[in-house]
C-alpha positions, -999 to 999 in steps of 0.1 A, spaced: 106 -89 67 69 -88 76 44 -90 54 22 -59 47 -9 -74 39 -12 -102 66 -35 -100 99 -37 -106 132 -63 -100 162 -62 -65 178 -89 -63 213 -90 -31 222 -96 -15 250 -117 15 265 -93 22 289 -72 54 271 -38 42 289 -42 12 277 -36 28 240 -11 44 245 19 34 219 47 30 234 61 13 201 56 21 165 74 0 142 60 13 109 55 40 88 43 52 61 55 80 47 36 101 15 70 115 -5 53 134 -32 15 144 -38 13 139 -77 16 103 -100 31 101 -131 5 73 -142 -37 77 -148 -46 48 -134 -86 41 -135 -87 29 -98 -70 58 -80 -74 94 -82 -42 106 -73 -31 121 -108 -58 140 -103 -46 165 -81 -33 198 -88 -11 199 -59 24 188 -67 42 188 -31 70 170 -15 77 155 22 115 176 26 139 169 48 127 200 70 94 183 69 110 150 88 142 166 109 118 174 140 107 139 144 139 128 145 135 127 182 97 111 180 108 82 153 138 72 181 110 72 213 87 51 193 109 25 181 102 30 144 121 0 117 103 3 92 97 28 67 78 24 37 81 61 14 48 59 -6 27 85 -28 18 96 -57 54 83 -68 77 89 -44 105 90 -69 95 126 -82 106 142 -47 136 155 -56 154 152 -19 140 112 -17 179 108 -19 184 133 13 148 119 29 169 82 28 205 94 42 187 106 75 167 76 78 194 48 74 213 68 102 186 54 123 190 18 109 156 19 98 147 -3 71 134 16 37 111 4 12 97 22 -21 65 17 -34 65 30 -69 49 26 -101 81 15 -113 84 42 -144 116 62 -130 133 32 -121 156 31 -143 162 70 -142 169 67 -110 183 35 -108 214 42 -91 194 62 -63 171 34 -56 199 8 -53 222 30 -27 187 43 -6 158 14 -6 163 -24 13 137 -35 -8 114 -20 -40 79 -35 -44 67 -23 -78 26 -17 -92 21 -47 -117 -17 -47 -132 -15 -74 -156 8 -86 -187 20 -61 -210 -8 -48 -225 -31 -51 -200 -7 -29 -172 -3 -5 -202 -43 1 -207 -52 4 -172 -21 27 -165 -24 47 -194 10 54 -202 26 39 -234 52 12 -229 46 12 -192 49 -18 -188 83 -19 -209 97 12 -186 92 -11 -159 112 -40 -172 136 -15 -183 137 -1 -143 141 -34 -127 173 -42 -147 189 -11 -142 182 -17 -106 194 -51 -107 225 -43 -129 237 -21 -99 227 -43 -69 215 -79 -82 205 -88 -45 180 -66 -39 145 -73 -31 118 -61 -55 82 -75 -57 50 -68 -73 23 -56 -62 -12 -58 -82 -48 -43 -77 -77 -67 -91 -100 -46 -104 -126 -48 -136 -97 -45 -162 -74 -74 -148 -98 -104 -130 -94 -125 -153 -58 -119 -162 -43 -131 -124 -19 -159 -136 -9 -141 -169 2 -117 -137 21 -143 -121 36 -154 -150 46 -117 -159 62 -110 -123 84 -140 -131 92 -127 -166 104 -99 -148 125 -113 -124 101 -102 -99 113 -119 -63 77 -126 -53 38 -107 -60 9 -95 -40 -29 -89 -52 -53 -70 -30 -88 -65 -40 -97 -24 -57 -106 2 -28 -141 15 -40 -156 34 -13 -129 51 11 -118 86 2 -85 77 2 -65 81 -29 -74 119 -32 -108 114 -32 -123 143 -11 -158 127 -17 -166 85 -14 -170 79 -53 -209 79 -66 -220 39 -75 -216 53 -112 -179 58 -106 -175 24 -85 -187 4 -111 -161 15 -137 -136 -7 -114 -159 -28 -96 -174 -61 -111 -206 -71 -125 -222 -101 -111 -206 -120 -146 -173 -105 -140 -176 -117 -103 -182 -155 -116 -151 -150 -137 -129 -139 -108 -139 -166 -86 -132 -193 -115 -97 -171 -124 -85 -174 -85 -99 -211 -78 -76 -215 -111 -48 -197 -98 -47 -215 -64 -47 -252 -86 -26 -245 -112 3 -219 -89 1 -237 -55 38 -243 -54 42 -205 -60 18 -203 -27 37 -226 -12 70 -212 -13 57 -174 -10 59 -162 -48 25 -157 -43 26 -141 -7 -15 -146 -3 -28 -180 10 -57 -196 -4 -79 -181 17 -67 -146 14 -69 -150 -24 -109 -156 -21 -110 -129 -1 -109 -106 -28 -137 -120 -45 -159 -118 -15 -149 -82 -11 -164 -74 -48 -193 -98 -35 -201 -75 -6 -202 -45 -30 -225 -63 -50 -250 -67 -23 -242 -102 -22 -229 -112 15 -223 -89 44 -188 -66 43 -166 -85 66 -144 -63 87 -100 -86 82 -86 -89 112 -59 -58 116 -34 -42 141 -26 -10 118 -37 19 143 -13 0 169 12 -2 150 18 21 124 10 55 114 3 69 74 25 105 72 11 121 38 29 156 25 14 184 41 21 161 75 -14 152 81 -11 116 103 -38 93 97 -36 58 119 -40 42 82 -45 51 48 -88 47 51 -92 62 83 -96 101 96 -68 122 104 -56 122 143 -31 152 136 -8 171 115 30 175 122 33 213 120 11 210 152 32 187 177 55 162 175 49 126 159 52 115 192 27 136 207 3 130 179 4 91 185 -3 93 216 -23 126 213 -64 127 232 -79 124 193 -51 99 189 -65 78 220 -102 84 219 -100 71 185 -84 41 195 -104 35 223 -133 34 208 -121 17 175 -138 -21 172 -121 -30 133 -152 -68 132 -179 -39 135 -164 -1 121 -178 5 86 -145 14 71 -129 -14 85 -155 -35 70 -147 -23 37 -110 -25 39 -92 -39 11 -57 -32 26 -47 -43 60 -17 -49 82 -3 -75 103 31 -71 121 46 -92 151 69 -77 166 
């Protein structure tokens, strides 16, 4: 399976036929609106809203996942495990012989344990640090512990099954990267992930950008930055067998990419725009069925309009597109998340 966090080149094109998708292999679909952790870098919690993608909610696009070709399904949040008809959500989708992966914060895994090993092909879990360190910046006692607990209930049911880390370097974690490696592999963790903080979108249920005030609670002084940089130059010497053989599934060169992102927001170097394919390619589905062409940029449609077909390939859909150049748009510059996928 693809990664999610790899790139590729994407020339688009002003020509609106020419962006037209004719296939869309992924999606990401927003099961539930609330989280069950607090987490400092994400907002999410903070809603009031607590509503869940239903099975009424995906039956008429049905039709629109078959026309576009869809494989790959990734059920995100909030946590997707406190939508109580995930289970149902699962059934439909593995009648299509789509592939299904949940990204969770791990701590109903082992409540729903058995779910999770019958539904998901893979499980890639949030991981922000060793023990204490995941527990302080998700505040929720024995987080980190519920976790551990999750995994091997999963594991107990269906050993072979895929499930990965994935952690957000942020102020509370930089310098606790390979204590994060070594805590994936405590775990039993099959491989782990780190992506710089998001700190200016309003994604995340954040109806405004946050103020520089609130970036800087998760963004890194200029000290902070010189510890990152020595942390990952550290982690690429002392792991590179882990990068090697994809435990570590960034290369050296991703892995410094994260500390020039916290550079740009310092005023340090120019944002950089990674090279993506995401609004070719996929499509973000959040719970009131509002379709964005990823998780930073504007919404091109909501599916009690039209179809997800129609919506893809919809005129806000393809002006959007046509117009989109990721090496000079400003979100794109600031993107902490992209996608690569080869079909």
């Amino acid at each position: 399976m693809h990664s999610l966090h790899e790139f590729v080149t994407i020339n688009p094109s002003g020509d609106l036929d020419r962006q037209r998708v004719a296939h869309l292999p992924i999606l990401v679909i927003h099961a539930h609106s609330s989280c069950n952790c607090r987490c400092m870098m994400c907002d999410i919690w903070k809603t009031k809203e607590n509503r869940a993608f239903k099975p009424s909610d995906l039956e008429p696009h049905l039709a629109s996942i078959r026309r576009l070709g869809v494989r790959w399904i990734v059920f995100s949040g909030g946590e997707p495990l406190l939508n109580p008809e995930l289970a149902l959500l699962c059934s439909m989708l593995k009648a299509e012989n789509i592939h299904l992966t949940l990204l969770t914060t791990g701590l109903l895994l082992g409540k729903c344990a058995a779910q999770v090993a019958d539904s998901f092909d893979d499980v890639i879990v949030s991981l922000d640090g060793p023990e204490e360190v995941h527990d302080s910046i998700r505040r929720v006692k024995s987080a980190f512990a519920l976790v551990r607990a999750g995994i091997a209930a999963v594991r107990q049911l269906r050993p072979g099954i895929s499930i990965t880390a994935r952690t957000t370097v942020q102020k509370q974690n930089h310098v606790y990267l390979r204590d994060t490696v070594q805590a994936a592999k405590q775990l039993g963790l099959n491989a782990i992930s780190f992506l710089a903080a998001d700190l200016t979108s309003q994604a995340f249920n954040r109806p405004q950008p946050w103020t520089p005030n609130r970036q800087n609670d998760v963004a890194l002084s200029v000290e902070e930055l010189t510890a990152l940089e020595a942390e990952l130059e550290f982690l690429i010497d002392e792991n590179a067998s882990d990068i090697a053989d994809g435990f570590i599934a960034e290369s050296p060169a991703k892995l410094r990419r994260i500390a020039r992102h916290f550079r740009a927001q310092l005023g340090l170097e120019s944002a950089e725009s990674p090279l993506c394919n995401a609004p070719w390619i996929s499509a973000v589905v959040e719970t009131d069925g509002t379709v964005r062409p990823c998780f930073f940029h504007r919404s091109i449609g909501n599916l009690s309009d039209r179809s997800l077909y129609e919506i893809i390939n919809g005129d806000q859909a393809l002006a959007f597109r046509s117009v989109l150049d990721i090496s000079t748009n400003p979100t794109c510059n600031r993107c902490v998340c992209s996608l690569n996928y080869k079909s």
